[in-house]
C-alpha positions in Angstrom: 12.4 28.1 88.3 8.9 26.9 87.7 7.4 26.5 84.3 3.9 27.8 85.3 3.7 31.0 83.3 4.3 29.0 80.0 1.7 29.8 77.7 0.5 27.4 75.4 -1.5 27.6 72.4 -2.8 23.3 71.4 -4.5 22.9 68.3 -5.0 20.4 65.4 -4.2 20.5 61.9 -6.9 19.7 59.8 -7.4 16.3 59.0 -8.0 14.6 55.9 -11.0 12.7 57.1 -11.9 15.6 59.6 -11.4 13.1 62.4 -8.2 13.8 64.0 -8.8 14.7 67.5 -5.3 13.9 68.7 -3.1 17.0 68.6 0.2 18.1 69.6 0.6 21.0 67.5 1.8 24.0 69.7 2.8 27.8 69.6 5.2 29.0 72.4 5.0 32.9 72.3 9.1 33.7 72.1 11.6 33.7 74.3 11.4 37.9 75.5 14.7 39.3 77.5 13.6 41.6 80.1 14.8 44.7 77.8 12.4 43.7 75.4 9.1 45.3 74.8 6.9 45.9 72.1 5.9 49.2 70.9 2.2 50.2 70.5 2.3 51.0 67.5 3.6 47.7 66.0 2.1 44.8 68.6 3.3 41.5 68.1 1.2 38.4 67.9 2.0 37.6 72.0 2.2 41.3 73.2 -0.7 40.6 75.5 0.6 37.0 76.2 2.3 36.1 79.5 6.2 35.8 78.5 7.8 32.5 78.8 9.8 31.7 82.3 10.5 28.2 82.0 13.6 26.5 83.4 16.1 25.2 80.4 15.9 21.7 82.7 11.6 21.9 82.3 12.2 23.0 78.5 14.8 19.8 78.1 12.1 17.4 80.0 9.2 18.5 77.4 11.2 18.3 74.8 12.3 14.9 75.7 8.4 14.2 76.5 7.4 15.4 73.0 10.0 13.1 71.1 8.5 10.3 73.1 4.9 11.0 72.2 6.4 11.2 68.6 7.8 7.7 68.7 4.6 6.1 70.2 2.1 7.8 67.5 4.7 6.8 64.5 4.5 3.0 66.0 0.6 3.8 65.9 0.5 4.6 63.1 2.5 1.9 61.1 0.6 -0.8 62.9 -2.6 0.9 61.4 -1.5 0.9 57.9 -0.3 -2.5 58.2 -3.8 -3.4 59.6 -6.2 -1.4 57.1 -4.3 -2.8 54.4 -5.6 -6.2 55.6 -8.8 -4.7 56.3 -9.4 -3.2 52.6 -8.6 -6.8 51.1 -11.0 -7.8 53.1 -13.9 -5.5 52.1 -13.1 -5.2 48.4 -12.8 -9.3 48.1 -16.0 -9.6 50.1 -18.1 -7.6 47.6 -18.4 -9.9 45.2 -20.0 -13.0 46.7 -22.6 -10.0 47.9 -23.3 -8.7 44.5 -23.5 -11.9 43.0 -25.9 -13.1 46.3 -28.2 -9.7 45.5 -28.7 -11.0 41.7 -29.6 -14.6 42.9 -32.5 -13.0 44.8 -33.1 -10.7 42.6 -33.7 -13.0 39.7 -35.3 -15.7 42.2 -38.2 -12.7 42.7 -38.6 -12.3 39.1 -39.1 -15.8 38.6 -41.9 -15.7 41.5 -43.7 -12.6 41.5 -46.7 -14.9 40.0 -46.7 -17.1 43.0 -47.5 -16.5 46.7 -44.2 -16.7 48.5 -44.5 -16.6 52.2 -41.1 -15.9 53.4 -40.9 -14.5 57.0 -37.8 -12.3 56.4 -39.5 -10.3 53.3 -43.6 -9.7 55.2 -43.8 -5.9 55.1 -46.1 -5.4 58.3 -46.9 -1.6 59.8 -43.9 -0.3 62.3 -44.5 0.3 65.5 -41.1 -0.6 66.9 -37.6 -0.6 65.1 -34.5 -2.1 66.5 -31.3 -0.2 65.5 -27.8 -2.4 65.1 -25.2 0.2 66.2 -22.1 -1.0 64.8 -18.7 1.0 66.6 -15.1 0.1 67.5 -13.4 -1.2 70.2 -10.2 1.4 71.1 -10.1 5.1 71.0 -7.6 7.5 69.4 -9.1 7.1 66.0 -10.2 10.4 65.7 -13.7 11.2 65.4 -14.6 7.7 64.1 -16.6 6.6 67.4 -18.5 10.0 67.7 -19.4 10.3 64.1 -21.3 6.7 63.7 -22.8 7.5 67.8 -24.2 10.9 66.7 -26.2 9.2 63.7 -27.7 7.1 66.3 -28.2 9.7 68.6 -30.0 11.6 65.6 -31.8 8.3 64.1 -33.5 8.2 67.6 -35.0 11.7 67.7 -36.5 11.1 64.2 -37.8 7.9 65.9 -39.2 9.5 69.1 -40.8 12.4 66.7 -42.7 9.5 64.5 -43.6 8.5 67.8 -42.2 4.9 67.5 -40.4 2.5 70.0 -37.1 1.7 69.0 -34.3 -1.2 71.0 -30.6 -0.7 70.3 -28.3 -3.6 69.3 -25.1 -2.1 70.4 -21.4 -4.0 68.8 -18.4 -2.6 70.0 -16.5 -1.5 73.3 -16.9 2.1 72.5 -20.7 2.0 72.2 -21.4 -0.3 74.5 -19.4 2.4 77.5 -21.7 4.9 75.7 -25.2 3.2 76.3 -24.2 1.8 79.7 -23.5 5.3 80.8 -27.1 6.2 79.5 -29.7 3.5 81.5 -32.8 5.8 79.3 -31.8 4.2 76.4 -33.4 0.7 76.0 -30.5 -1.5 75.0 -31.8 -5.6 73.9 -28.0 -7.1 73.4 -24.6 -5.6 74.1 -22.2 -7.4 71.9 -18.6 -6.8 72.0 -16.3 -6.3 68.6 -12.7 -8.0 67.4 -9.7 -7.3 65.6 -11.1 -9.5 62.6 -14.6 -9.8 62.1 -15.3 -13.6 61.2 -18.6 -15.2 60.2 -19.5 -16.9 63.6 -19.5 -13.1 65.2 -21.6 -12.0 62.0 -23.7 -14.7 62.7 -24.7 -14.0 66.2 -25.7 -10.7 65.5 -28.1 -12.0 62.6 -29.4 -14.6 64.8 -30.5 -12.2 67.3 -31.8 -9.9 64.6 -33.6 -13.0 63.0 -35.5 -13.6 66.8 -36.7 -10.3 67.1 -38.5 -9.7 63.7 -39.6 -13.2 63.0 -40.8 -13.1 66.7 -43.1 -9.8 66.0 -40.7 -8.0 68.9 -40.0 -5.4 66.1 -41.3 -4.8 62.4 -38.0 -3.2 61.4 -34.6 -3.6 61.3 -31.9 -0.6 60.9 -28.4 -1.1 60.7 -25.8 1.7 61.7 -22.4 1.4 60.5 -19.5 3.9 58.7 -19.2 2.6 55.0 -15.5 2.6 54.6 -15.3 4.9 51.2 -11.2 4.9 51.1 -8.4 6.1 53.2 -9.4 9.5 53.4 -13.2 9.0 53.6 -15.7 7.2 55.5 -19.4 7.6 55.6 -22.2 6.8 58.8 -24.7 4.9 56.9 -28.2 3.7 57.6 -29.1 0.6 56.0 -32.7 -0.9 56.0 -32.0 -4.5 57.2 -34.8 -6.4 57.7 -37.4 -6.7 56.2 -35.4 -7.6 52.9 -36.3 -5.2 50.1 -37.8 -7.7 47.0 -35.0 -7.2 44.8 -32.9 -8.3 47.2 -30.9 -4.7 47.7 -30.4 -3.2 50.8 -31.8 0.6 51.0 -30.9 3.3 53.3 -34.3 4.4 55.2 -35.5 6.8 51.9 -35.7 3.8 50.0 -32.5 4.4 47.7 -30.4 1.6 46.7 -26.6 1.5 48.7 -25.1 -2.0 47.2 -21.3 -1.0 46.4 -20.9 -2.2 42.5 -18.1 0.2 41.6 -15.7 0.8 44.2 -11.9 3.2 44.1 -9.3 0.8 45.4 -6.7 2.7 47.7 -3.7 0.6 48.0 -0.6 1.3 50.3 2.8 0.5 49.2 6.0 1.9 50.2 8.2 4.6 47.9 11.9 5.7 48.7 11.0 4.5 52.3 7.5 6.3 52.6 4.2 5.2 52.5 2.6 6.1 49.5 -0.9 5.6 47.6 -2.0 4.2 44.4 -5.6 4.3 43.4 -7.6 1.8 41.2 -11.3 1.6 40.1 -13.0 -1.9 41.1 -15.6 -3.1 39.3 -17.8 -6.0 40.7 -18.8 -8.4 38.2 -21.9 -10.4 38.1 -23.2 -12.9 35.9 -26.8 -12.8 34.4 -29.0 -15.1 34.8 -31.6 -16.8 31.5 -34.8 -16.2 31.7 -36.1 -19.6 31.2 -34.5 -20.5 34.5 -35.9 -23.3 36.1 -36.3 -24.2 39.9 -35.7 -28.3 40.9 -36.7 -27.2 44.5 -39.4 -25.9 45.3 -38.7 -22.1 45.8 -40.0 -21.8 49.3 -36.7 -23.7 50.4 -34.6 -21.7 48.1 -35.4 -18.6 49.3 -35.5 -19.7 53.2 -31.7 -21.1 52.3 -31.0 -17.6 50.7 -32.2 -15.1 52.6 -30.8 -15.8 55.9 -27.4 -16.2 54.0 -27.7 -12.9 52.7 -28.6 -11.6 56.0 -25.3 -13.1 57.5 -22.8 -11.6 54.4 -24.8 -8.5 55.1 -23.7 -8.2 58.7 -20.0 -9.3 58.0 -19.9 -6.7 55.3 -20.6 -4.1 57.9 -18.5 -5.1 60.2 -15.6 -5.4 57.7 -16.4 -2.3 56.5 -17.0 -0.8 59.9 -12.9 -2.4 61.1 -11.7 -0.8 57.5 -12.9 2.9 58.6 -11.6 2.9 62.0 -8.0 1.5 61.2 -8.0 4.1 58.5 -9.3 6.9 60.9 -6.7 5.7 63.7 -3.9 5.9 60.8 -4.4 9.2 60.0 -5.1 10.9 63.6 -1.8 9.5 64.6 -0.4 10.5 61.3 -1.4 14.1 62.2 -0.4 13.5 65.9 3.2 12.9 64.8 3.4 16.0 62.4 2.4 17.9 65.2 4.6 16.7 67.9 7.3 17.3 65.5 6.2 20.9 65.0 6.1 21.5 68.4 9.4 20.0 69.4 10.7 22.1 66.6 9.5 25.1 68.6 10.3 23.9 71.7 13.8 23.7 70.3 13.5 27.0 69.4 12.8 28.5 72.7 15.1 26.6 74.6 18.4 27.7 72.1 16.9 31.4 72.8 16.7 30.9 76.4 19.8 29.0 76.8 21.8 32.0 74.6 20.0 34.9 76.7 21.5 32.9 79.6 25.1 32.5 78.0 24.7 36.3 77.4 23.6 37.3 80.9 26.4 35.5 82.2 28.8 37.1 79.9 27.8 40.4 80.4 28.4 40.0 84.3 32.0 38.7 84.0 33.0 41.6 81.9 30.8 44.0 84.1 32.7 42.4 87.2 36.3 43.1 85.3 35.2 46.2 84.6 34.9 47.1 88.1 37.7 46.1 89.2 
């Protein structure tokens, strides 16, 4: 007996994050004896769905199949906790040496705004071409995470193409390198490729490159696209301005408003009666202030050509930190709702395999006492 005329409802539960694309979750109409039927006047939820012939051997194999799946997306999603933990240390202890990097420069500026500074990293020149630093991951079955951060590109560039300006993509990470590859109309300067830890010397490439191509004139402005990890349950597609660095030494979103993280809610995972569980804290980045009468021994020119391309660097890291953070917690959840689901529909699986198996029990029953009957 084939399993062909099994009719199968798939769909999600809603995720946390709303980027769970990974579902098991299924609704097998019942098991229906030939005698049944269902009266008009009181139609079930699968009157006009095909009954379920399925073999108990087919129904034993997917059930199998299902517990399986369940096993893999539980390992799944254990690794990712045990990786975004690593990866929200890494964010949270990161901001600080960026905060306190922003006031240096910001203080440095209000030290010099009587003097004529020419640092090539801060010259505000008219656009005509902006290069965009698409920042996505390297695996899949993280839900949404991948589509969310490509769609802001994919949006970033109309708004482009309407202002009538050229634009060159940066692109970091497996996922959006497939994506531009697959799409030759998009002009593409550097495909870089991501890691399970983002370290300095990778954040540093990227800033070089971005360094040559607005020092060199190739572009006047410098966008970088990433998803702002926000906590476990949240992440956001940014746009930062990159280059040219904002006076104050903030980095700005492309209205202009301010996006440095001072105050931050601190998911942690820990481990309750053999669950994973969440505790949530409020972070707050401290800075020291700096006198007034502060007083240079160098001449500021080579201060702020120190700083600035320092600051460029942490700025890149911190994305991609940021960037790893999202996706791990993304992949976590989608195979958190993956397992729920396969245990849902093994439970109904279950269900229509002890119906199917009784009816058959029955049946056979119901000939042997037919058969004494007759004789």
């Amino acid at each position: 007996m084939s399993c062909s005329n099994l009719t199968m409802w798939v769909s999600s539960k809603p995720s946390l994050s709303d980027t769970s694309s990974l579902s098991f979750r299924s609704f097998i109409s019942p098991f229906q004896l030939p005698s049944q039927s269902s009266t008009p006047g009181n139609p079930s939820r699968s009157s006009s769905v095909t009954p379920v012939h399925c073999g108990l051997r087919e129904l034993r194999d997917r059930i199998d199949s299902v517990k399986n799946t369940q096993k893999i997306t539980e390992a799944m999603k254990l690794v990712a906790a045990a990786k975004v933990r690593r990866a929200q240390e890494a964010v949270v202890n990161g901001r600080p040496f960026s905060e306190s990097l922003v006031e240096v420069l910001y203080n440095i500026n209000e030290q010099l705004q009587t003097e004529d500074i020419d640092a090539p990293l801060t010259n505000v020149r008219p656009v005509k071409k902006v290069a965009l630093v698409v920042v996505t991951g390297d695996r899949g079955l993280c839900g949404g995470f991948n589509n969310a951060i490509i769609k802001k590109a994919e949006a970033r560039i109309a708004e482009l193409k309407q202002l009538g300006l050229d634009y060159t993509i940066i692109s970091v990470g497996k996922k959006g390198n497939s994506y531009f590859i697959r799409r030759p109309y998009i002009p593409v300067d550097r495909f870089l490729d991501g890691s399970s830890l983002p370290t300095a010397k990778e954040a540093q490439a990227i800033a070089d490159d971005v360094f040559s191509l607005f020092v060199s004139e190739e572009v006047d402005k410098v966008e970088l696209l990433y998803t702002k990890f926000v906590s476990l349950v949240k992440s956001d597609p940014v746009i930062h301005t990159l280059l040219p660095l904002s006076p104050k030494g903030e980095i700005c979103d492309v209205n202009g408003v301010c996006v440095d993280a001072a105050e931050d809610e601190f998911f942690r995972l820990t481990t309750r009666e053999g669950k994973l569980t969440v505790e949530r804290e409020v972070m707050r980045t401290e800075t020291a202030d700096f006198s007034p009468i502060l007083q240079f021994e160098q001449d500021p020119v080579q201060i702020l050509d120190a700083l600035l391309p320092l600051y460029l660097n942490s700025q890149v890291l911190r994305a991609l930190q940021e960037s790893l953070a999202s996706e791990l917690a993304a992949r976590m959840s989608a195979m958190s709702n993956a397992t729920d689901n396969a245990q849902e529909l093994k439970k109904t699986l279950s269900i229509v395999y002890n119906r199917q198996r009784q009816a058959k029990i029955t049946g056979e029953i119901l000939e042997i006492v037919a058969g004494a009957n007759a004789l």
